[in-house]
C-alpha positions in Angstrom: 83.1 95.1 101.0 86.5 93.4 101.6 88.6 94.7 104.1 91.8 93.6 105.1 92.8 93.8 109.4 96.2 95.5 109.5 98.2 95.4 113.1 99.2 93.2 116.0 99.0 89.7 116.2 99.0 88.8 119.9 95.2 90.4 121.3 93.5 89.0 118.4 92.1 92.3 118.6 90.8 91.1 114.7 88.3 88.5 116.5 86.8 91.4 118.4 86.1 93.1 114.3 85.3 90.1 112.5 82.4 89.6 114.9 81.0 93.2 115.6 77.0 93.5 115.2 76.6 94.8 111.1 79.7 93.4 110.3 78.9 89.6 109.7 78.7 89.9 105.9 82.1 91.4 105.3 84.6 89.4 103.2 87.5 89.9 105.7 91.0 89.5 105.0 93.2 88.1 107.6 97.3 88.0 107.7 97.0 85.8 110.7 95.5 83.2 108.1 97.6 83.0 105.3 100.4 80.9 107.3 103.9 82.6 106.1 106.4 82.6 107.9 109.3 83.6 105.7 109.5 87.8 105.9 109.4 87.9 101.9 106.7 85.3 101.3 104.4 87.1 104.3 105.2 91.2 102.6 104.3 89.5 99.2 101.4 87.9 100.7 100.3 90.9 102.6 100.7 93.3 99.5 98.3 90.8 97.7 95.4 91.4 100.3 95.7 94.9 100.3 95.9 94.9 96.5 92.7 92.9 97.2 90.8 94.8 99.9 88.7 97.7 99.6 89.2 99.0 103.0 92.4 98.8 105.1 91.9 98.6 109.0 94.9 99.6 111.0 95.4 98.7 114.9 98.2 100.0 116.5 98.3 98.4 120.1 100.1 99.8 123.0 102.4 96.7 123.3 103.6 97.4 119.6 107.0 98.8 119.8 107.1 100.6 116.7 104.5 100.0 114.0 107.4 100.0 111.3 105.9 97.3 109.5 102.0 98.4 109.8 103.6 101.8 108.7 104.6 99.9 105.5 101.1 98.5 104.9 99.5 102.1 105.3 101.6 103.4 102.6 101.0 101.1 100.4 97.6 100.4 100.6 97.9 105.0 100.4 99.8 104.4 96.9 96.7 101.7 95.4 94.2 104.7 96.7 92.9 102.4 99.4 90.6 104.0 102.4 92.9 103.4 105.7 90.9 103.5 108.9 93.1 103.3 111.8 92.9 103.0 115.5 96.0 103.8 118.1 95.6 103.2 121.5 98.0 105.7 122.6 99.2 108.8 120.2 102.9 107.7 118.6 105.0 110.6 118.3 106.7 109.0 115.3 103.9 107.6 113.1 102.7 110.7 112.2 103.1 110.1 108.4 101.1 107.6 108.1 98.4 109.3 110.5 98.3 111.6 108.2 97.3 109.0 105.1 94.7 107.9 107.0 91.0 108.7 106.1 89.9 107.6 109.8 91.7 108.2 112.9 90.8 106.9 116.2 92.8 107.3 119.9 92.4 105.8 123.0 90.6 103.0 124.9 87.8 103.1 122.1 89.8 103.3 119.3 88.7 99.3 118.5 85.4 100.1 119.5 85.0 103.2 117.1 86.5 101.1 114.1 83.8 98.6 114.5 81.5 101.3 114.6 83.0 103.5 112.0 83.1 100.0 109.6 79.3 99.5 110.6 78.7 102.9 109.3 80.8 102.7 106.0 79.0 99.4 105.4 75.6 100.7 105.6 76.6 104.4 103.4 77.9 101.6 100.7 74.5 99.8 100.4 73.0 103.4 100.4 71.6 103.9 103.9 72.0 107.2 106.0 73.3 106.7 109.1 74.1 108.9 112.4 77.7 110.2 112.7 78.8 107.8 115.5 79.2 109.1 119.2 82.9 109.4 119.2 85.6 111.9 118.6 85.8 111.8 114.6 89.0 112.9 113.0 88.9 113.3 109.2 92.2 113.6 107.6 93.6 115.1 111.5 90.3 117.2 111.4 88.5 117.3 113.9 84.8 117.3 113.5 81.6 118.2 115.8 79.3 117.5 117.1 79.3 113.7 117.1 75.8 112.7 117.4 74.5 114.5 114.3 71.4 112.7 112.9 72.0 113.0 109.4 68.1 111.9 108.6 67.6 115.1 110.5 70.0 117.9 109.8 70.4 118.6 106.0 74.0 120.0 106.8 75.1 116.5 107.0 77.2 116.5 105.1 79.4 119.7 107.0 80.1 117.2 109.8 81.3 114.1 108.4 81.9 113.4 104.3 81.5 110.2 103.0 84.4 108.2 103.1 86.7 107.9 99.5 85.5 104.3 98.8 87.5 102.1 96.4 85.2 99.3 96.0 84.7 97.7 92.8 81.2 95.7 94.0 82.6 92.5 93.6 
């Protein structure tokens, strides 16, 4: 699974992702890496990784003014059919378009903590393994769905609570 870490480049919230338990056998992709510096070198370089990726994984810290540029990357990773996971730390009353792209919303103090564990989770569907719907507040295209501890190995209506994610993986 390749997933490429979308948002802020001052927390190096992406450290705190890249080295989650589950997650140590991800091919990540990085913007802080690739070392542009001129705007149309780094949007050509970005829209590369997320042509690349399988996964997009959005961060929108508090200290971000605006999110106009992680608003771009959302809607085009939406137009290449990518799944977009994102995490706010506070709701934005103007970023609801690309909310609403989003196959994975998370709010709040564990937003970062819920994408790690939402990734962990994705990970382990892809290689075929059931897992429990995580203990947090799940939203699913804006829906809202309960309960959160669901044991899938458990409850056959599974599937009722949380849907596999729209994976565009090819393998690789």
């Amino acid at each position: 699974m390749k997933v490429y870490l979308a948002g802020g480049m001052k927390s190096n919230w992406q450290d705190f992702i890249r080295n989650y338990p589950g997650l140590d056998d991800v091919s990540w992709l990085d913007p802080r890496k690739h070392g542009c510096k001129a705007l149309a070198e780094y949007t050509t370089a970005d829209a590369a990784g997320i042509d690349s990726c399988d996964v997009l994984v959005v961060f929108l810290e508090e200290a971000n003014p605006g999110g106009y540029n992680l608003a771009w990357e959302m809607g085009y990773a939406s137009s290449k059919g990518k799944t977009i996971v994102c995490g706010l730390e506070k709701p934005r009353k103007y970023f609801t378009m690309p909310i609403e792209k989003s196959d994975v919303v998370y709010y709040g103090d564990t937003a970062l903590q819920s994408l790690a564990d939402y990734l962990v989770a994705l990970k382990a569907m892809i290689e075929g393994e059931k897992t429990p719907v995580l203990n947090y507040d799940i939203y699913w295209n804006n829906q809202e769905h309960i309960p959160p501890t669901v044991d899938p190995n458990s409850d056959p209506t599974w599937p009722t609570y949380i849907q596999p994610p729209i994976y565009s993986g090819s393998g690789e």
